[in-house]
C-alpha positions as CSV (number, residue, x, y, z in Angstrom):
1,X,4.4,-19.5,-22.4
2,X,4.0,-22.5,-20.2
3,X,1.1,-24.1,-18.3
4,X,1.3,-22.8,-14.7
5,X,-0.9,-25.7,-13.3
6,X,-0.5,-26.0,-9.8
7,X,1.3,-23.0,-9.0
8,X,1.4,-20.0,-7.1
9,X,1.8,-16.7,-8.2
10,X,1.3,-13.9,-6.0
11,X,0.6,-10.4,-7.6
12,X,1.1,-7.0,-5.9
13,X,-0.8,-3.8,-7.4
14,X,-3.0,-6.4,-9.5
15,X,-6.6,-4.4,-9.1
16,X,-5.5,-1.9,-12.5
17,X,-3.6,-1.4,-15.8
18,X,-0.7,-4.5,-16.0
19,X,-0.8,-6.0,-12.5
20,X,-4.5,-6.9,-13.1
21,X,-3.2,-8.3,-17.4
22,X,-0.3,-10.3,-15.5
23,X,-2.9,-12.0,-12.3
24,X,-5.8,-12.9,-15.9
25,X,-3.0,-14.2,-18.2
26,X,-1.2,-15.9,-15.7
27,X,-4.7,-17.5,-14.2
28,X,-5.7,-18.6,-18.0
29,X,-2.3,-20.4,-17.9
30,X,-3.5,-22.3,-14.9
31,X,-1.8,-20.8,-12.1
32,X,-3.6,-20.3,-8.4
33,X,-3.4,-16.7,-8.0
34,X,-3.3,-14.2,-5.5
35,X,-3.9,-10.5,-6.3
36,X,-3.2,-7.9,-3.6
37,X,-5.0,-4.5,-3.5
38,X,-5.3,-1.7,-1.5
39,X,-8.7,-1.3,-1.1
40,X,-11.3,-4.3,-0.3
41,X,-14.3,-4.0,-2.3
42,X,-12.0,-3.3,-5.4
43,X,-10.1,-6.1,-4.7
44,X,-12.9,-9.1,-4.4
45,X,-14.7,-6.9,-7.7
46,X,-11.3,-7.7,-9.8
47,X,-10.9,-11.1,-8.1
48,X,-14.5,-11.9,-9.6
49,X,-13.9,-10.4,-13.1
50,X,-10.3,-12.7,-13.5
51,X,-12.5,-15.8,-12.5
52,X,-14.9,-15.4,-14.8
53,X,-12.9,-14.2,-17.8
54,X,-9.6,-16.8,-16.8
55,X,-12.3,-19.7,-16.1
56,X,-10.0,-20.2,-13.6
57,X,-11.8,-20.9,-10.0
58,X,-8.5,-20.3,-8.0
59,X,-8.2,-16.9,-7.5
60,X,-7.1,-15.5,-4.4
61,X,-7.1,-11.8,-2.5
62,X,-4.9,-10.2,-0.1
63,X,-5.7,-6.2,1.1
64,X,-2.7,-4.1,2.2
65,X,-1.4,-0.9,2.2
66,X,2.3,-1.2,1.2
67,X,3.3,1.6,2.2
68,X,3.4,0.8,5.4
69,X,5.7,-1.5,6.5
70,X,3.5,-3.2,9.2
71,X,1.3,-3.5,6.2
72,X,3.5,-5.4,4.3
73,X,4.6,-7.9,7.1
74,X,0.8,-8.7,8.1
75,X,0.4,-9.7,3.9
76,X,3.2,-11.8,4.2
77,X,1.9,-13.6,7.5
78,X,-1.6,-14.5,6.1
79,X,0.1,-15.4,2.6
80,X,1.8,-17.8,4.7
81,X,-0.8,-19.0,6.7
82,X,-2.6,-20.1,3.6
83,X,0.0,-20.8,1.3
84,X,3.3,-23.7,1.7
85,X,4.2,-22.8,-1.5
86,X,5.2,-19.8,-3.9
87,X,6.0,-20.5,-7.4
88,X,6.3,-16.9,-9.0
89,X,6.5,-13.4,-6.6
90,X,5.3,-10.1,-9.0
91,X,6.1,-7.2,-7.5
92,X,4.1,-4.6,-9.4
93,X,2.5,-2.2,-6.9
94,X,3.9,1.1,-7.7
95,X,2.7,4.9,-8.3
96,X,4.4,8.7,-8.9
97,X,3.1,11.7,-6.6
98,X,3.0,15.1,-7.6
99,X,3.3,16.6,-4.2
100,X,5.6,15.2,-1.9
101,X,3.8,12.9,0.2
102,X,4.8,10.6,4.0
103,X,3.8,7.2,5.1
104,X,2.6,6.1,8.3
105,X,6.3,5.3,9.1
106,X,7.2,8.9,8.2
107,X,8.5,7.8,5.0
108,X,8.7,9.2,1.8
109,X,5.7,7.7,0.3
110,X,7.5,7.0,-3.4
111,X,10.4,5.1,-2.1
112,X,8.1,3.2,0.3
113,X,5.9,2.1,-1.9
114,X,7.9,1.7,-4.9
115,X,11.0,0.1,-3.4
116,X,10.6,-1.0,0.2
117,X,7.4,-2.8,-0.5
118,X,9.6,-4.7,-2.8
119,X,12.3,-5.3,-0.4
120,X,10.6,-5.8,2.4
121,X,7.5,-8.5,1.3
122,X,10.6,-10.5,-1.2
123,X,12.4,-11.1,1.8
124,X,9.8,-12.0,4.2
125,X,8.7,-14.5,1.5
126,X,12.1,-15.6,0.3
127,X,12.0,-19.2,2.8
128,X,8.6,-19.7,1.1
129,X,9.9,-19.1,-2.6
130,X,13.1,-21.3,-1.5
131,X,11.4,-24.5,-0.7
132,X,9.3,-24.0,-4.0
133,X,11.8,-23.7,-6.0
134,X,12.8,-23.8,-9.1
135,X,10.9,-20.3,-8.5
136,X,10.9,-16.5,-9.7
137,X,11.1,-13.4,-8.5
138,X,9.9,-10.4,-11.0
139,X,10.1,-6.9,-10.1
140,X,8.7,-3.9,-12.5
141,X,11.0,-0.9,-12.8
142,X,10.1,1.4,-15.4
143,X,12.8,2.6,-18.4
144,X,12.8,5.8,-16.3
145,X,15.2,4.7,-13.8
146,X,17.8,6.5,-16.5
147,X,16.8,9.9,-15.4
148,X,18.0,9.1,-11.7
149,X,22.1,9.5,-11.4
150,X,22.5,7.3,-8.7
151,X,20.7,7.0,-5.0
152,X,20.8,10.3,-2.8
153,X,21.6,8.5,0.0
154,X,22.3,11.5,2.1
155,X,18.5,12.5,0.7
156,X,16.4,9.3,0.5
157,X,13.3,11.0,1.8
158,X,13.4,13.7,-0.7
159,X,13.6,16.3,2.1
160,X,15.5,19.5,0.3
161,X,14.4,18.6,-3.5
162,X,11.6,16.7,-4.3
163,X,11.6,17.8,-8.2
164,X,10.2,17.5,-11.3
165,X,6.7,17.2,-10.1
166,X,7.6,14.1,-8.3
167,X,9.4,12.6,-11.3
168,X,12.8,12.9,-9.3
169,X,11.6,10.5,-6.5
170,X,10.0,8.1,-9.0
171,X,12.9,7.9,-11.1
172,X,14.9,7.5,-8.5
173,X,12.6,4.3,-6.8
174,X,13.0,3.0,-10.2
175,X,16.6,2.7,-10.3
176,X,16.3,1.2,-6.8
177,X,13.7,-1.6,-8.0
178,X,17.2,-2.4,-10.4
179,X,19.8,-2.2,-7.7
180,X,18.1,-4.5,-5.2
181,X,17.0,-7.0,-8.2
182,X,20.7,-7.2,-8.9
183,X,22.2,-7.9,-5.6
184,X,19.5,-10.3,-4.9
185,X,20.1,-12.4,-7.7
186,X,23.9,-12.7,-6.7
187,X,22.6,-13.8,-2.8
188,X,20.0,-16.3,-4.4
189,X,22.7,-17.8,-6.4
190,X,22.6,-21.7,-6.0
191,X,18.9,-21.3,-4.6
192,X,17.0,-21.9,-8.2
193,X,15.4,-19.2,-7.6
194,X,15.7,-16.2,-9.7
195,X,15.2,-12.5,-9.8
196,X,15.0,-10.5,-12.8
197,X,13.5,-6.7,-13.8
198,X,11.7,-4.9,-16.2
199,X,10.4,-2.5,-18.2
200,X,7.1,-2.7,-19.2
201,X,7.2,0.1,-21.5
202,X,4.4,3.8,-21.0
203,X,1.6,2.5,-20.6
204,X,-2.1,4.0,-20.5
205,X,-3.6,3.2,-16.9
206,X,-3.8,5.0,-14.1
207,X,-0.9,5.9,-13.6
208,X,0.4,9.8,-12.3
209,X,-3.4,10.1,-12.4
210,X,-3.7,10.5,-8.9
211,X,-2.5,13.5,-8.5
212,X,-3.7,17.0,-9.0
213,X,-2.4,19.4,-11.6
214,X,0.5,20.0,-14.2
215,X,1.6,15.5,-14.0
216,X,-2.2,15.1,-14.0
217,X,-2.8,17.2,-17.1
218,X,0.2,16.0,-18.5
219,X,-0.4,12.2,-18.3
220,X,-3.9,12.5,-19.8
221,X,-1.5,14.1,-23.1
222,X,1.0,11.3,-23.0
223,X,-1.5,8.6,-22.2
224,X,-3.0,9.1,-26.2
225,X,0.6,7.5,-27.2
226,X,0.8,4.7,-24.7
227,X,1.0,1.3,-24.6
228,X,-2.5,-0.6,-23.8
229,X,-2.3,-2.3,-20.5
230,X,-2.4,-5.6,-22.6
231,X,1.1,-4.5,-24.5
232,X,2.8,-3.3,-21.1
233,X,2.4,-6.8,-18.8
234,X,3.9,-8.5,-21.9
235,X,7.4,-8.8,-20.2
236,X,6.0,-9.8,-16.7
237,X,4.2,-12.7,-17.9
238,X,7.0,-13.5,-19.9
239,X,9.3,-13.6,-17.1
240,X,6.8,-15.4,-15.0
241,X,5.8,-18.2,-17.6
242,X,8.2,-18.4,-20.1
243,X,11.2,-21.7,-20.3
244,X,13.2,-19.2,-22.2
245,X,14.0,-17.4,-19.2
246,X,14.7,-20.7,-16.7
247,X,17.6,-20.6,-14.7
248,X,18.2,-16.9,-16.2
249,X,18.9,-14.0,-13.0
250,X,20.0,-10.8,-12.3
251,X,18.9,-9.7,-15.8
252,X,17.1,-6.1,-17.1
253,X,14.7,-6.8,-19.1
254,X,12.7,-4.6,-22.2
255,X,10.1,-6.3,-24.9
256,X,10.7,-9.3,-23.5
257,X,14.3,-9.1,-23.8
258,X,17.5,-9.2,-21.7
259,X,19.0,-5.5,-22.3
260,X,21.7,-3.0,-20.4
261,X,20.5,-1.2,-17.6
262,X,21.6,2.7,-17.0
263,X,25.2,2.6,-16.0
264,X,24.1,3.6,-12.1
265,X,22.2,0.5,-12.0
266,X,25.7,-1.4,-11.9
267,X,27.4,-0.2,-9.0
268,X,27.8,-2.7,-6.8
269,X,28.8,-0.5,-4.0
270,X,25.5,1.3,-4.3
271,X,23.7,-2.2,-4.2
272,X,25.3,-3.1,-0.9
273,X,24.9,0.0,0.4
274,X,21.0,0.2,-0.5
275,X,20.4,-3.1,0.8
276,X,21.8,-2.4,4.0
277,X,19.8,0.7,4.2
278,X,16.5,-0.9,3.2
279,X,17.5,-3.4,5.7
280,X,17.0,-0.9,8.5
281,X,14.4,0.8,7.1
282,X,12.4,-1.8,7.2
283,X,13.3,-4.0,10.4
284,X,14.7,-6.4,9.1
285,X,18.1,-8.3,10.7
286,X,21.0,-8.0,8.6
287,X,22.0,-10.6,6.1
288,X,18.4,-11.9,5.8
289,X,19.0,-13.2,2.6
């Protein structure tokens, strides 16, 4: 890793499990960060505990719900009023549902959250990120995304088959978080900045332990063979610190790694087609990027 003195790295889902490893590590390497949360108190609690483990006095909080698209422009707007710079974007905030759930914008709440978060707060920040640059972009997929064929885009709310105990829909906002990391990269070209994904492996947090029932019961089993939190932000603060990985894009990434991708993930028809949808989904003009 590098020294991140005088940067900014901006974390999403950082109150638990890897997105609160990634904001420590990256504050012990110097960086000014800023955690985002859901929920307030929580928030300031984990703010506190990375200053005083990181040493680091320059730690930063944001509260949003993003699943809510309103939610996600209002962070970007007071990141911006206190920020003119952005070194490093982490976009980590993620979760699985059981029972099939809607947002506030009468979304399905996986793909919300999991992918239009994503889509929605990069691009609102990508002028920021821009004039910072050489800067990165790192989004966290999961190795799941191989379960999902390719997008139902005649489906994306998960109307007629939710499935799996909500596996379906995460799988499929996993494969997503690939297909829009790919055809950013080729629109950043000849920005410096870059956009990779990841894998960060199973890993024992609280994860598909919000729900109720058979996924709650079941990731209590698996979580006695998963990764420690520590183990799974390996590959994010890789990506975020790391010289090897300067000037690399549009790369999948596993144990700190560059790696294939399911074979869905490549279609660049499917990449167009999602970005144009998340485009509209969440207000944004076309050809943002």
């Amino acid at each position: 890793m590098t020294r991140l003195d005088g940067r900014v790295v901006l974390v999403t889902g950082a109150t638990n499990g890897i997105g609160k490893v990634t904001a420590l590590e990256l504050a012990k390497l110097g960086a000014r960060v800023v955690i985002v949360g859901r929920d307030s108190a929580r928030t300031q609690a984990t703010a506190n505990d990375i200053r005083d483990r990181s040493g680091q006095a320059a730690v930063d909080t944001l509260v949003a719900d993003l699943s809510v698209m309103n939610e996600v422009r209002r962070l970007a707007d007071t990141f911006k009023a206190r920020y003119d710079r952005l070194d490093v974007l982490v976009n980590n905030a993620g979760a699985v549902f059981a029972q099939r759930r809607e947002t506030d914008d009468g979304y399905e709440m996986t793909f919300a959250l999991n992918h239009l978060s994503y889509f929605l707060l990069t691009n609102l920040l990508l002028d920021v990120l821009k004039a910072s640059a050489p800067a990165r972009i790192v989004n966290v997929s999961s190795g799941a995304h191989t379960s999902a064929k390719g997008i139902n885009f005649d489906d994306i709310h998960s109307t007629k088959a939710y499935g799996m105990g909500g596996f379906a829909a995460y799988s499929q906002s996993k494969l997503a978080n690939i297909l829009f990391t790919y055809e950013l990269a080729r629109r950043l070209a000849g920005t410096g900045v870059t956009a990779n994904v990841l894998h960060p492996g199973f890993v024992a947090t609280g994860f598909g332990r919000n729900s109720a029932g058979l996924m709650n019961r079941i990731m209590g089993v698996l979580h006695r063979f998963a990764l420690t939190p520590e183990e799974g932000a390996r590959t994010t603060i890789y990506l975020a610190s790391s010289p090897e990985v300067e000037g690399v894009t549009g790369q999948y990434f596993d144990k700190c790694r560059a790696v294939r991708s399911s074979r869905a993930s490549y279609d660049e028809d499917a990449q167009r087609r999602l970005w144009a949808l998340s485009e509209q989904m969440a207000g944004l003009p076309a050809a943002t990027a």
